[in-house]
C-alpha positions as CSV (number, residue, x, y, z in Angstrom):
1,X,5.1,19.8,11.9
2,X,3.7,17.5,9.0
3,X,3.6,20.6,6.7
4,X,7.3,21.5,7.3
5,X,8.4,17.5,6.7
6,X,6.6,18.2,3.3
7,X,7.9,21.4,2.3
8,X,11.2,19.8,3.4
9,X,11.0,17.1,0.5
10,X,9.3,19.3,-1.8
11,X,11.8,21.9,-1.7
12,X,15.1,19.7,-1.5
13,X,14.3,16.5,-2.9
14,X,12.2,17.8,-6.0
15,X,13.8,17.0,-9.6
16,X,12.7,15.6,-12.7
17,X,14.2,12.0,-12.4
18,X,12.4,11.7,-8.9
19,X,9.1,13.9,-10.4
20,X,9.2,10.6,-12.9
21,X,9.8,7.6,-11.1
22,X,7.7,8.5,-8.1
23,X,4.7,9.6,-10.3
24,X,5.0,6.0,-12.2
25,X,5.2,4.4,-8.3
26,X,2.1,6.4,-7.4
27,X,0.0,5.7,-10.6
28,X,0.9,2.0,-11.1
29,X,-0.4,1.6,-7.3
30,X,-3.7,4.2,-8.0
31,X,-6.4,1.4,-7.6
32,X,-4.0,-1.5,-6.5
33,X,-3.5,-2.3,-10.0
34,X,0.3,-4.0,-9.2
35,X,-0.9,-5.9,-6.6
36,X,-3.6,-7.7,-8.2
37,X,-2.1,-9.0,-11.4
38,X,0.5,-9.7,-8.9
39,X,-1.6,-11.9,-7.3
40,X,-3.6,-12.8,-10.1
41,X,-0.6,-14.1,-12.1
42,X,0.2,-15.9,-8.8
43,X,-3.1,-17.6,-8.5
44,X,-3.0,-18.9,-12.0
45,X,0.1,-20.7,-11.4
46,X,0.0,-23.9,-9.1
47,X,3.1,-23.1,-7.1
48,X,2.3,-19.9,-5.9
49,X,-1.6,-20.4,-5.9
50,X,-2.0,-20.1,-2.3
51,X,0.2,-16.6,-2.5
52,X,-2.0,-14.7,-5.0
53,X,-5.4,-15.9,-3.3
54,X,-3.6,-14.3,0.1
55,X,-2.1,-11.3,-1.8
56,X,-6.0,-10.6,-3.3
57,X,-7.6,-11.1,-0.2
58,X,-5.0,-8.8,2.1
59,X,-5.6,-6.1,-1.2
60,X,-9.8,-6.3,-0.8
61,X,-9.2,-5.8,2.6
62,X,-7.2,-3.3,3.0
63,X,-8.7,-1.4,-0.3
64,X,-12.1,-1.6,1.4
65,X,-10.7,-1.0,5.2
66,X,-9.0,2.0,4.2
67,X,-10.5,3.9,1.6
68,X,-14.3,3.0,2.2
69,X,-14.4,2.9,5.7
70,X,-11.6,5.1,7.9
71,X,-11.0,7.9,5.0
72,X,-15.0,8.2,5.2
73,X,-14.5,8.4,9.2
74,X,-11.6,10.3,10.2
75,X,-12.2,12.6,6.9
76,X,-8.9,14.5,7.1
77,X,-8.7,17.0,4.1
78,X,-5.4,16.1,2.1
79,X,-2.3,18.6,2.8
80,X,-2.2,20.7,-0.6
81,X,-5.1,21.8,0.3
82,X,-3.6,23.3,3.5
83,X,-0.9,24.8,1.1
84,X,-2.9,26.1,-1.9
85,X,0.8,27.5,-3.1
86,X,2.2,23.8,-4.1
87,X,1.6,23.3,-7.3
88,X,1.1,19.0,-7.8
89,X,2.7,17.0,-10.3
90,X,-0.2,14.9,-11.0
91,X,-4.2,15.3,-11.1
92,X,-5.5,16.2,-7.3
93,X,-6.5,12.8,-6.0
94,X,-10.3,13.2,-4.4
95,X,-11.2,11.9,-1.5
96,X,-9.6,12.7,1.8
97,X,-6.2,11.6,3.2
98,X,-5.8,9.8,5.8
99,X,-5.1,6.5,5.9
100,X,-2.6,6.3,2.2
101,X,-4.2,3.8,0.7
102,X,-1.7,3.3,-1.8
103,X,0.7,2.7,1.5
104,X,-2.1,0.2,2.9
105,X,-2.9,-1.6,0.1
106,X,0.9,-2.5,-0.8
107,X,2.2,-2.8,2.6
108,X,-0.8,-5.4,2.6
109,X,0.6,-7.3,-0.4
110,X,4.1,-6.7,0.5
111,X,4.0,-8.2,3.7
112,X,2.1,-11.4,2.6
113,X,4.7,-11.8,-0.4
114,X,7.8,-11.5,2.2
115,X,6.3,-14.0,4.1
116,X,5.9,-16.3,2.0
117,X,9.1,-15.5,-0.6
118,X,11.6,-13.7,1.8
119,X,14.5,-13.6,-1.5
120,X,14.4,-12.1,-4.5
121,X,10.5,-11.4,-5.2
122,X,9.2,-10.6,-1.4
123,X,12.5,-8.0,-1.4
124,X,11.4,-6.4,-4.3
125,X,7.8,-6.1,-3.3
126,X,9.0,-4.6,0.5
127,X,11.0,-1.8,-1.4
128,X,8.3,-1.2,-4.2
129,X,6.0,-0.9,-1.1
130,X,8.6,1.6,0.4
131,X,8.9,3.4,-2.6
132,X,5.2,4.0,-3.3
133,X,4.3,5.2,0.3
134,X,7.3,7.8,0.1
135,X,5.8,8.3,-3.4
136,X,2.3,9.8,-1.5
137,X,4.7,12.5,0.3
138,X,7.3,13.4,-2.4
139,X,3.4,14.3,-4.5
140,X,2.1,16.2,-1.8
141,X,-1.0,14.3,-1.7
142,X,-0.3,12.7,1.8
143,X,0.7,13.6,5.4
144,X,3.6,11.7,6.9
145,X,1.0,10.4,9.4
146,X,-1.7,9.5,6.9
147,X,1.6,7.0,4.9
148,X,2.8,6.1,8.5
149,X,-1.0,4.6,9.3
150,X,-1.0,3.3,6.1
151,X,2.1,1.3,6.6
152,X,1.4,0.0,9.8
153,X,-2.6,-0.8,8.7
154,X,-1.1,-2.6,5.7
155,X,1.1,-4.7,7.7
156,X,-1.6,-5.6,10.0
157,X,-3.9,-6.6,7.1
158,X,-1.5,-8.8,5.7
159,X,-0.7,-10.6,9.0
160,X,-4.0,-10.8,9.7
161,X,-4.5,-12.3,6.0
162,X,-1.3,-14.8,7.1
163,X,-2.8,-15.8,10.3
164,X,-5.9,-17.0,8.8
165,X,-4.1,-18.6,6.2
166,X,-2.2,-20.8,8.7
167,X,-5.2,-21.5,11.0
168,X,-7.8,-22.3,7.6
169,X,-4.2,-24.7,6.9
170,X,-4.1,-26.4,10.5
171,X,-7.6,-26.5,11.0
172,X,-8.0,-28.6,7.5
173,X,-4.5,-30.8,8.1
174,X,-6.3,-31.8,11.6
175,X,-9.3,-32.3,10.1
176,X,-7.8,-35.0,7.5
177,X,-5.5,-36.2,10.1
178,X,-9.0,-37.2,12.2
């Protein structure tokens, strides 16, 4: 079934103006990149310190959760191999598929950005998230599952990332408060 959703895309939604701006998507995202001079440039700015120290630590996380640890573990072979007759846009990524990084890692910094910008900013990040993890599929290089995981692993990190945020933010109001 995960095959046919990718031959689907592949052989109706392939053109060069998508072959473009999914392969920039992919490639700005290859070793979370974005997302750390994301939050680098928001650490180096007093208003949205806080931000890019959460955005860094949800992207470490979820760099080394998913691509050291589970890929390593669950060590599904990636889905062009299944098809030897799709011929990729891009280099052949190494490694093995599942979880998507690229869909973990900027789900992770998407979700702490919406949380704590919900305009403009955390928007964009949510859609440039979107937009890479549909990226993985539209290259081949993913199975719908492998994005899925990615997406909902990503989300977790960054919640996970939030919720210690607040607790480390209680837990030191109380203690000047005592």
């Amino acid at each position: 079934m995960e095959i046919e959703i990718l031959n689907f895309i592949h052989n109706n939604l392939s053109n060069p103006i998508l072959d473009a701006v999914l392969v920039f998507f992919t490639m700005i995202v290859e070793h979370g990149e974005l997302w750390l001079v994301i939050g680098g440039a928001m650490l180096i700015t007093k208003k949205y310190r806080r931000v890019g120290a959460c955005v860094l630590i949800a992207v470490a996380l979820s760099f080394v959760c998913s691509e050291l640890l589970l890929k390593n573990i669950v060590c599904r072979p990636r889905p062009f191999l299944e098809n030897p007759d799709i011929n990729l846009i891009i280099s052949p990524p190494s490694g093995f598929s599942f979880p998507s990084s690229h869909s973990t890692v900027s789900f992770a910094a998407a979700t702490v950005i919406l949380y704590f910008d919900k305009r403009l900013i955390g928007i964009s990040c949510l859609i440039f998230a979107c937009l890479t993890a549909f990226s993985r599929l539209y290259l081949y290089v993913h199975y719908p599952t492998d994005v899925l995981a990615g997406v909902i692993l990503g989300m977790i990190f960054g919640a996970a990332v939030i919720l210690g945020y607040r607790f480390f933010i209680h837990r030191t109001k109380n203690k000047l408060n005592s």
